[in-house]
C-alpha positions in Angstrom: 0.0 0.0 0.0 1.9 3.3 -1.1 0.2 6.5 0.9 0.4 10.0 -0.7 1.8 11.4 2.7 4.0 13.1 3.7 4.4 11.2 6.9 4.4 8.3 5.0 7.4 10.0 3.0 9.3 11.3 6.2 9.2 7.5 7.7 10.8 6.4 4.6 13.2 8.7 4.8 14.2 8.4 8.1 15.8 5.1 7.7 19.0 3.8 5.5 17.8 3.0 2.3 14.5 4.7 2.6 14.2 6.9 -0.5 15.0 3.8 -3.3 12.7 2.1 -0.6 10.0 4.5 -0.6 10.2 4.6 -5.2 10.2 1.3 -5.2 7.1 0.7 -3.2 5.6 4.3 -4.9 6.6 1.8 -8.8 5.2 -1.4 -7.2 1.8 0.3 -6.7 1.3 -0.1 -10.6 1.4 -3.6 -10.4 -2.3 -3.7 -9.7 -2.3 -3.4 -13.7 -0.5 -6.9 -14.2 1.1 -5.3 -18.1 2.1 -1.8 -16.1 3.6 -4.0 -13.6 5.7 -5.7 -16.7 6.3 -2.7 -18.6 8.1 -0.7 -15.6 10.3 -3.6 -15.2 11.6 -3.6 -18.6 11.5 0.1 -19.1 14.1 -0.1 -16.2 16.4 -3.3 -16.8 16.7 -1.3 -20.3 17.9 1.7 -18.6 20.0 -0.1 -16.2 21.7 -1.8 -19.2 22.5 1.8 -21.2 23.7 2.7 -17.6 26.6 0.2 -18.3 27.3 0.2 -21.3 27.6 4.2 -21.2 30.1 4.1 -18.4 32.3 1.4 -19.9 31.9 3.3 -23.5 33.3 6.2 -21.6 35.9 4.7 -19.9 37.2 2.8 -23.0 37.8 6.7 -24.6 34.9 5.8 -26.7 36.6 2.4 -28.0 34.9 -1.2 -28.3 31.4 -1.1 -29.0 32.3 -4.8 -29.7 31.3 -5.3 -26.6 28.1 -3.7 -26.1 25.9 -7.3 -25.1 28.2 -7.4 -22.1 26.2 -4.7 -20.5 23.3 -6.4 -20.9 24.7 -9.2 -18.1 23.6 -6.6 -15.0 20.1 -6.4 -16.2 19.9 -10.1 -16.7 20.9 -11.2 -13.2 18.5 -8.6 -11.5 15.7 -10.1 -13.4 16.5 -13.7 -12.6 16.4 -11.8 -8.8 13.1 -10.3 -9.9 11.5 -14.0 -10.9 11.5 -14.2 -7.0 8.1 -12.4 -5.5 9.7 -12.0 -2.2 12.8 -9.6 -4.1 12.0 -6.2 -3.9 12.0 -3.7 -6.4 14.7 -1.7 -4.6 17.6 -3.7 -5.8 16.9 -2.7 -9.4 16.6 1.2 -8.4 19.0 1.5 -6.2 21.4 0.1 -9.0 20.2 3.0 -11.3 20.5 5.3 -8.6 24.2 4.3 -8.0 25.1 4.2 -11.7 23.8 7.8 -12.0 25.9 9.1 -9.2 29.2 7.5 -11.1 28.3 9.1 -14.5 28.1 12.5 -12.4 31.5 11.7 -11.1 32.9 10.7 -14.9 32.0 14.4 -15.9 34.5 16.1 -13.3 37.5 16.2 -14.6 39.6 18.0 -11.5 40.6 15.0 -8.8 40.1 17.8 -6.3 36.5 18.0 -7.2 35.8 14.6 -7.9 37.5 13.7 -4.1 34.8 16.1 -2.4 32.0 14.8 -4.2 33.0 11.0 -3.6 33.4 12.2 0.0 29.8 13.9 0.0 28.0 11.5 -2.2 29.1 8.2 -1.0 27.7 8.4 2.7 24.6 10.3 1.4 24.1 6.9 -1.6 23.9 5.2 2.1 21.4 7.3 3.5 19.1 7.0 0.2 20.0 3.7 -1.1 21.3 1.2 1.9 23.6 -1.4 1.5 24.8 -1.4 -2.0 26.5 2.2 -1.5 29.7 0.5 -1.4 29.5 -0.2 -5.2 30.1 3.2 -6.1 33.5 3.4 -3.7 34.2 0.4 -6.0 33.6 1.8 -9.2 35.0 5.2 -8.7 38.3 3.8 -7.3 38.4 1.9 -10.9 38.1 4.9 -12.5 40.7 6.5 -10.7 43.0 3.7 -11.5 42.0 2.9 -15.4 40.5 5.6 -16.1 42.0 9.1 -15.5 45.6 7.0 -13.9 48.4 9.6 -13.3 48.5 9.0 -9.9 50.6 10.2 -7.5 51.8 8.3 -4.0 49.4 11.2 -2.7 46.8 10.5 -4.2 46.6 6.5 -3.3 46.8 8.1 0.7 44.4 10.6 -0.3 42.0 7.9 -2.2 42.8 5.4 0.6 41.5 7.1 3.1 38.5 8.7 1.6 37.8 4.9 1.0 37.9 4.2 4.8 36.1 6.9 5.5 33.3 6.7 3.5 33.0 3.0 3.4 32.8 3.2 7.4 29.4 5.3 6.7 27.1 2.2 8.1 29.2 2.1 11.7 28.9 6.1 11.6 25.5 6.4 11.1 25.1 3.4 13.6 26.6 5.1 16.6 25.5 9.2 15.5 21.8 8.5 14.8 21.2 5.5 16.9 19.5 3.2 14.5 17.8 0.5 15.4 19.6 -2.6 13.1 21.8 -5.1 13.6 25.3 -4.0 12.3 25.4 -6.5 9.7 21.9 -5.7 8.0 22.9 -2.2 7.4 26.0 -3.3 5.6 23.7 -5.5 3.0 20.9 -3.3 3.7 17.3 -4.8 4.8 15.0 -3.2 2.3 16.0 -5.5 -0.7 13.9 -8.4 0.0 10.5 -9.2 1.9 12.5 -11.3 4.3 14.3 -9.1 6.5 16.9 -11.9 7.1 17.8 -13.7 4.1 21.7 -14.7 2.5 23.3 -11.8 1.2 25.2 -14.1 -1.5 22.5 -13.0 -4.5 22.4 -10.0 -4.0 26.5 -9.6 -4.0 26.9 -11.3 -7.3 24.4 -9.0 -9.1 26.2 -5.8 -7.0 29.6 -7.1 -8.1 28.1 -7.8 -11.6 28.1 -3.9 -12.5 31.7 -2.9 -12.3 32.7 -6.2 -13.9 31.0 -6.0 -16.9 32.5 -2.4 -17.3 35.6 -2.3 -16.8 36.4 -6.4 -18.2 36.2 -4.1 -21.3 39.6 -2.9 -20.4 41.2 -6.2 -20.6 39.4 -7.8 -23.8 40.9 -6.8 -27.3 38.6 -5.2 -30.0 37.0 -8.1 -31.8 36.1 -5.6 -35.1 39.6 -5.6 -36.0 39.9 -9.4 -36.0 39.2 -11.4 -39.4 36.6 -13.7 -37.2 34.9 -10.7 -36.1 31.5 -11.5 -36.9 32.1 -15.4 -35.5 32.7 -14.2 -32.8 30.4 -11.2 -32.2 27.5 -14.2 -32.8 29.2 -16.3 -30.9 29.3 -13.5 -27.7 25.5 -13.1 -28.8 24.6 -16.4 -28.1 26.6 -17.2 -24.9 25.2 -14.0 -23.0 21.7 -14.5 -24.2 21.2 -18.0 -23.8 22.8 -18.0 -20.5 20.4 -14.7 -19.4 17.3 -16.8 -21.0 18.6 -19.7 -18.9 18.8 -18.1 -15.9 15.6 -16.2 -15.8 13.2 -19.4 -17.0 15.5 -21.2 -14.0 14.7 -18.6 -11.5 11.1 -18.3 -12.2 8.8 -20.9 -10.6 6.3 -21.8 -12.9 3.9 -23.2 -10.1 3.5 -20.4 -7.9 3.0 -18.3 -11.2 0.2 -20.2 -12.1 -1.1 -19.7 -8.8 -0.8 -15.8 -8.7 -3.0 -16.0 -12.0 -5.5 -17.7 -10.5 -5.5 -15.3 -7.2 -5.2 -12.3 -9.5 -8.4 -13.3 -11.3 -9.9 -14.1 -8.2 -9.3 -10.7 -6.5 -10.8 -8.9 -9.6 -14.0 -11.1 -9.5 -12.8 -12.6 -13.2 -14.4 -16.2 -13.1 -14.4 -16.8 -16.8 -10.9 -16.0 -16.6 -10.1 -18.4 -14.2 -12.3 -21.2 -16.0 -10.2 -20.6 -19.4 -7.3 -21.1 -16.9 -8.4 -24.3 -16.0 -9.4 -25.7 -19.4 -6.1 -25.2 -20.5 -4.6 -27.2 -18.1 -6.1 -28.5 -15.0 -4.8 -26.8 -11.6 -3.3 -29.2 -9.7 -2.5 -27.5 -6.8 -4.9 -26.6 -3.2 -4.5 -22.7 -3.8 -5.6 -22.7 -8.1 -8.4 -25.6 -7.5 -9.6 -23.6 -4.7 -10.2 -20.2 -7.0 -11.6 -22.7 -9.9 -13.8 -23.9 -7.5 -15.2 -20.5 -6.5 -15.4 -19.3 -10.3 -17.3 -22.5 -10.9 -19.6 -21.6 -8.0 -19.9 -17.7 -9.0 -21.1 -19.1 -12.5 -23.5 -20.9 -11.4 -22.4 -24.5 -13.3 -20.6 -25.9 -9.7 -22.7 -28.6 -9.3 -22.4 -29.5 -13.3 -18.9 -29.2 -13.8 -16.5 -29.5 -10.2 -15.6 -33.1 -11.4 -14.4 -32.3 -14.8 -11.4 -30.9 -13.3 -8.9 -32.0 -10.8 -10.1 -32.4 -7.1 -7.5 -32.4 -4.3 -10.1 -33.1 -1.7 -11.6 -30.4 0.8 -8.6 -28.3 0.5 -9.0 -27.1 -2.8 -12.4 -26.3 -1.5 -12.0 -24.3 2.0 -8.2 -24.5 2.4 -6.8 -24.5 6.0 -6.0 -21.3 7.9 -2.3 -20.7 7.7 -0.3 -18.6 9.4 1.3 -17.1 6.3 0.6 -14.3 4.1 -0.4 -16.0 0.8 -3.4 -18.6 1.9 -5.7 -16.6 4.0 -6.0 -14.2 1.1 -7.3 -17.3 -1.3 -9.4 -18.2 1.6 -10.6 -15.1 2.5 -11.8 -14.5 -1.1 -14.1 -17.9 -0.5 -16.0 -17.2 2.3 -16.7 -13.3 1.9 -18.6 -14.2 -1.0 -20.0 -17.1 0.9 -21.0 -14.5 3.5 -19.2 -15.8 6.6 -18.1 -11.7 6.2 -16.1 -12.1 10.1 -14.1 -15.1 9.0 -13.2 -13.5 5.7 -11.7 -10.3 8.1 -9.7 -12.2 10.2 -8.0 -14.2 7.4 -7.1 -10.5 5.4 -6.0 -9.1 8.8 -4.2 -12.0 9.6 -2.8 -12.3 6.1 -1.6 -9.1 5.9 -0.2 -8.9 9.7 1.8 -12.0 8.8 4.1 -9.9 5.5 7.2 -10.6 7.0 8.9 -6.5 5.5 5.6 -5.4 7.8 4.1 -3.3 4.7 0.8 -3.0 4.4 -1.9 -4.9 1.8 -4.3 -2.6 0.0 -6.4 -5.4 -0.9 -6.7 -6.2 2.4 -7.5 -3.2 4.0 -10.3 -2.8 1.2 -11.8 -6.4 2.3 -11.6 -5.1 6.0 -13.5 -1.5 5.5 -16.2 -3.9 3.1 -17.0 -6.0 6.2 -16.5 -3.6 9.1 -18.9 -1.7 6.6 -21.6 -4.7 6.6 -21.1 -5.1 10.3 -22.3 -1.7 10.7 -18.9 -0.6 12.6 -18.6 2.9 10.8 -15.8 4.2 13.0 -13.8 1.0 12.2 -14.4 1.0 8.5 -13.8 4.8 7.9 -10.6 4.5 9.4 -9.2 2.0 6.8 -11.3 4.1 4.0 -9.5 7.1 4.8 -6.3 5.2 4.2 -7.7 3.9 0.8 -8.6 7.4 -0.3 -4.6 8.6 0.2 -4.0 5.8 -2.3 -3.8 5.8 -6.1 -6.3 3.2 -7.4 -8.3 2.7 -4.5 -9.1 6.4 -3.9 -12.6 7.0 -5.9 -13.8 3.7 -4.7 -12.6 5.1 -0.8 -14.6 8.3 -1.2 -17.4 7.7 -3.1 -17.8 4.9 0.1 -17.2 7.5 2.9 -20.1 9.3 1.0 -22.4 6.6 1.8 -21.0 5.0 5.0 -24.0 6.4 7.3 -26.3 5.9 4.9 -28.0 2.6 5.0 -30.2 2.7 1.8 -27.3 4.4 -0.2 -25.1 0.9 1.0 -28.2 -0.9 0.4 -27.9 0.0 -3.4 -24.9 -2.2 -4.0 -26.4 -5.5 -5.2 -23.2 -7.2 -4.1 -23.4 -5.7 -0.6 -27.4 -6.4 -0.4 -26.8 -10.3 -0.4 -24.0 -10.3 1.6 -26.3 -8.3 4.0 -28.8 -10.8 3.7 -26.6 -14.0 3.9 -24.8 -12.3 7.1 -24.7 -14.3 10.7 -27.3 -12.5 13.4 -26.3 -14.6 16.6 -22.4 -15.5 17.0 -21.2 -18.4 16.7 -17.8 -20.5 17.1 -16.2 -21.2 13.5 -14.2 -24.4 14.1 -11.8 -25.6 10.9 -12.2 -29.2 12.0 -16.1 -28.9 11.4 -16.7 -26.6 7.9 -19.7 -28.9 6.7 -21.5 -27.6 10.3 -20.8 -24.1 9.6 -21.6 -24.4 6.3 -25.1 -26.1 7.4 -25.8 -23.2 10.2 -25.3 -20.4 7.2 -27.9 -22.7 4.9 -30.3 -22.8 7.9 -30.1 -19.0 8.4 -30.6 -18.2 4.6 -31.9 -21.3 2.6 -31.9 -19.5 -0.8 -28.0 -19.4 -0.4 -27.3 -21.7 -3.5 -23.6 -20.7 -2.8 -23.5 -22.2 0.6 -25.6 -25.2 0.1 -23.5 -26.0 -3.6 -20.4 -25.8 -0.9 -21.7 -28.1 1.5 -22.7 -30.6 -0.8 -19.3 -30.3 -2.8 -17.5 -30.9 1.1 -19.8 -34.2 1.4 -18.5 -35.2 -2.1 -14.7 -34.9 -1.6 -14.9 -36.2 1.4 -17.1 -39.0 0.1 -19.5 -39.0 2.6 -22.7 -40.2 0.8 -24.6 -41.0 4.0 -24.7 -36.6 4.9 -24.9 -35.7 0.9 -28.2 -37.7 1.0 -29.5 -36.3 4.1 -28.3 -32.6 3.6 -29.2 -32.8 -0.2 -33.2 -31.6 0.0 -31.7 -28.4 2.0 -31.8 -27.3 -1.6 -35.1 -27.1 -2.2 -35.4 -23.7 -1.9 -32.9 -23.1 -4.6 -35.2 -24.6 -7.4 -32.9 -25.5 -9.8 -34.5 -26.7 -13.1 -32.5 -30.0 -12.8 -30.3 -31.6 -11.0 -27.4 -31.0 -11.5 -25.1 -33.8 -13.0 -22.6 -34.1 -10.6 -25.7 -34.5 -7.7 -27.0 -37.2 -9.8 -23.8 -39.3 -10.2 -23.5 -38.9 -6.3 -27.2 -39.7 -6.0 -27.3 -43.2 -7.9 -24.1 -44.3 -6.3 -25.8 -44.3 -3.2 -28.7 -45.7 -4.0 -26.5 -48.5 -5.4 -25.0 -49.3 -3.0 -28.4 -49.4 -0.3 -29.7 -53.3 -0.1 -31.6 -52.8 -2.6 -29.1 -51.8 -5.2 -30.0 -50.4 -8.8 -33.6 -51.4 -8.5 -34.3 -48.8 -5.8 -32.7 -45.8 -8.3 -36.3 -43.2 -8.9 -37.0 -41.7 -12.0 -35.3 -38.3 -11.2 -32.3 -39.7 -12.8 -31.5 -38.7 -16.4 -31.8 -42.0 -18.3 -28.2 -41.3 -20.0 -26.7 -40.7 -16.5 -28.5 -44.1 -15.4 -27.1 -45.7 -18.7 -23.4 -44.5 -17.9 -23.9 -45.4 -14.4 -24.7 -49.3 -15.5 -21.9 -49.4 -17.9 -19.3 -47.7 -15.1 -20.5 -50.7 -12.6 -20.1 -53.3 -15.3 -16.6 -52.0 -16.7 -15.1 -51.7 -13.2 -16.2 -55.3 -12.2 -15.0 -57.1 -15.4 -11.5 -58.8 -15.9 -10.3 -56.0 -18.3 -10.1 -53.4 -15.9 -7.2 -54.4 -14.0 -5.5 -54.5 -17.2 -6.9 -51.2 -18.7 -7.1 -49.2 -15.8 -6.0 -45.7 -17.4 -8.1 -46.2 -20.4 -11.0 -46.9 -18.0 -10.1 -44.1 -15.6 -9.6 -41.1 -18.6 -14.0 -42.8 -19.9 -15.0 -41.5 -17.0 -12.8 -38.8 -15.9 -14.9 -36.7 -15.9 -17.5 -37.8 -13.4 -17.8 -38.1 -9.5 -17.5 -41.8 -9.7 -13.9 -41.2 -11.0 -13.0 -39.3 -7.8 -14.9 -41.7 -5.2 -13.0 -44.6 -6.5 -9.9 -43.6 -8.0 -8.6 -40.3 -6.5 -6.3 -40.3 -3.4 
């Protein structure tokens, strides 16, 4: 959540590292727009990579542009470092910032000058950027010594202990402003990742990655002036590149992408999207089948169309609590539409108390002034709206809400908010995770025309194969009046009456004759002698109903 503040700004920049902190969170923002999110990122790995490449063009008297895709190794170890969600921003910006700051010092051409802006700047690069500060000691000591050379023994004491000095800036600050860090995290700086405490060694190689691939210009000859020249410009082409493209798709995890789709579509109330998800490829994780399952009830075709896609059991239904900061949100998303509104605010306070950096979630704080809203606690939810309406995307939404927030027929307007209102709890009760169907059945009882609610609690009977409680709970939907039943109720329906004493005969004439027929011709293909040696072919006829799952999903 980025706050146009300026208390929000001053806290920033009262800590080491706070101003590349406080743009990279201001950048982040955008992400809410998934190709703005994309399109910042590139815009600045391109700029970081003409950073490079400009310095080590100067430095090189404007010699070997041979070597120009070796500036583009920087920008493509800070995007492998990207790939991870819990890498912040920062690292990328604070390497511009730093970059900057030497291309400044490149344009002085007295030492005198240069010595008092390397004094001034490098200590202040602390301040603003953190831990990577010592980079630009690094970088302008290499200029001094390959660059301008002509030094005297005066000037190596006179560099030397500028270097000391200014390199010492963490332990100075430490001791003159009294901040509150360990030692060691001020040296590496803790605003890079969302893990305060995390290995240093990543972010090292991509610091140490900018003055190598400048000044390893020095030492390599000029390729143009070779006979091979164009051998082995391709062949530099295709070394760097592949190895970048090799080190991105290895950093990336493909799974928890997949799962950030899913939650994105989720969060913006996109079922179809999620559905095309799914028929691409079946979700095959808790967190993806869990945000299928609530497109599929949002739709409307739950009861027709949960078993065509992977089940993982109740978990992909109502996931666990967790004390982390991805699941409640997926959770949370489930039962605020189911209307269990209190549950839905603890798991978005919880989720968002549990970010490890301590930052705040937006989304969450818009889920918590919804429900404080619909609990009628106005003093509660105008506190988090006034937050929202300091905030880019949120604010119109914020305000137009605080317009309305005493005003119960205004609220009242919002169809969304109108069935929540009506599905809400009026007595309290205990929510236990070890009894879900229960809770699920005390909502039904309080609103029957829930069709949400009671397509949950028959789906929790389902994958949990309980047929006994999916019979008896199964005319709680009578109120729902669905024109038929839906397929997936049948399929459960006939396979208990097939298995009751008195076994197919007893099956009533509310079952669609071509579910009945499938039925027949499931029971006799799973007792003949070919299924135990077709059991794949047999399994992928009738993957796509509940009988599939009851007998053949662990």
């Amino acid at each position: 959540m980025f706050l146009f503040t300026k208390s929000y700004f001053y806290d920033f920049l009262s800590r080491p590292g706070g101003l590349t902190d406080y743009l990279s969170t201001f950048l982040m923002q955008f992400y809410f727009i998934s190709w703005a999110g994309a399109m910042i990122i590139a815009l600045l790995l391109i700029l970081l990579q003409y950073q490079v490449f400009a310095i080590s063009f100067t430095i090189n008297n404007y010699h070997k542009t041979d070597y120009f895709l070796i500036s583009f190794i920087p920008s493509f170890l800070i995007w492998g470092l990207l790939c991870n969600e819990n890498i912040s921003l920062n690292i990328l910006i604070t390497s511009i910032i730093i970059l900057f700051f030497v291309q400044l010092y490149l344009i002085l051409k007295k030492r005198t000058i240069r010595c008092i802006f390397f004094l001034f700047v490098s200590p202040f690069l602390f301040w603003i950027a953190g831990g990577e500060f010592w980079i630009f000691n690094l970088i302008c000591i290499a200029i001094e010594l390959f660059y301008y050379k002509h030094l005297k023994k005066t000037d190596y004491f006179v560099i030397a202990i500028l270097m000391v000095i200014t390199t010492s800036s963490p332990i100075i600050f430490s001791w003159f402003a009294k901040l509150q860090y360990p030692l060691n995290r001020l040296w590496w700086g803790p605003w890079y990742s969302r893990y305060p405490i995390i290995s240093p060694t990543v972010f090292l190689l991509s610091w140490l990655c900018l003055p190598f691939s400048i000044f390893i210009t020095i030492l390599l000859p000029e390729i143009s002036k070779r006979r091979n020249s164009i051998i082995l410009k391709s062949l530099l082409f295709v070394i760097i590149f592949s190895a970048g493209i090799f080190l991105v798709i290895f950093s990336s995890d493909w799974k928890k992408e997949k799962i950030m789709a899913y939650d994105y579509y989720a969060r913006n109330e996109k079922w179809d999207k999620i559905i095309e998800l799914a028929n691409k490829k079946d979700p095959d994780d808790p967190l993806s089948v869990t945000c299928l399952n609530l497109a599929l009830a949002k739709t409307g075709v739950m009861g027709d169309a949960m078993f065509r896609y992977f089940q993982n059991g109740v978990e992909g239904l109502l996931p666990t609590f967790q004390r982390d900061f991805i699941t409640p949100f997926v959770a949370g998303e489930v039962y605020y539409h189911l209307g269990f509104l209190n549950t839905s605010l603890r798991y978005n306070f919880e989720a968002m108390e549990a970010i490890p950096d301590h930052k705040k979630s937006v989304r969450a704080m818009k889920r918590m002034a919804e429900v404080n809203l619909l609990n009628e606690e106005y003093n509660v939810s105008e506190k988090y709206l006034k937050l929202l309406s300091k905030t880019l995307f949120y604010r119109e939404w914020a305000k137009h809400t605080l317009s309305i927030i005493n005003n119960p027929k205004a609220i009242s307007e919002n169809t969304e908010w109108e069935k929540l209102k009506k599905y809400q709890f009026t007595e309290d009760f205990l929510f236990s995770e070890q009894e879900k169907d229960q809770m699920l059945g005390l909502s039904l009882l309080h609103c029957p025309t829930n069709k949400m609610v009671y397509e949950y609690l028959m789906a929790y009977m389902l994958l949990s194969r309980d047929l006994k409680h999916f019979y008896e709970y199964y005319p709680l939907g009578k109120e729902i009046h669905y024109k038929k039943i839906p397929s997936h109720y049948q399929e459960a329906l006939i396979l208990y009456w097939s298995i009751q004493p008195q076994g197919l005969d007893s099956i009533p004439k509310m079952i669609d004759a071509p579910i009945k027929q499938k039925f027949i011709q499931f029971v006799n293909d799973y007792s003949s002698e070919e299924y135990k040696t077709k059991k794949k072919l047999f399994q992928k006829k009738y993957s796509q109903t509940y009988w599939n799952y009851y007998y053949f999903i662990k």
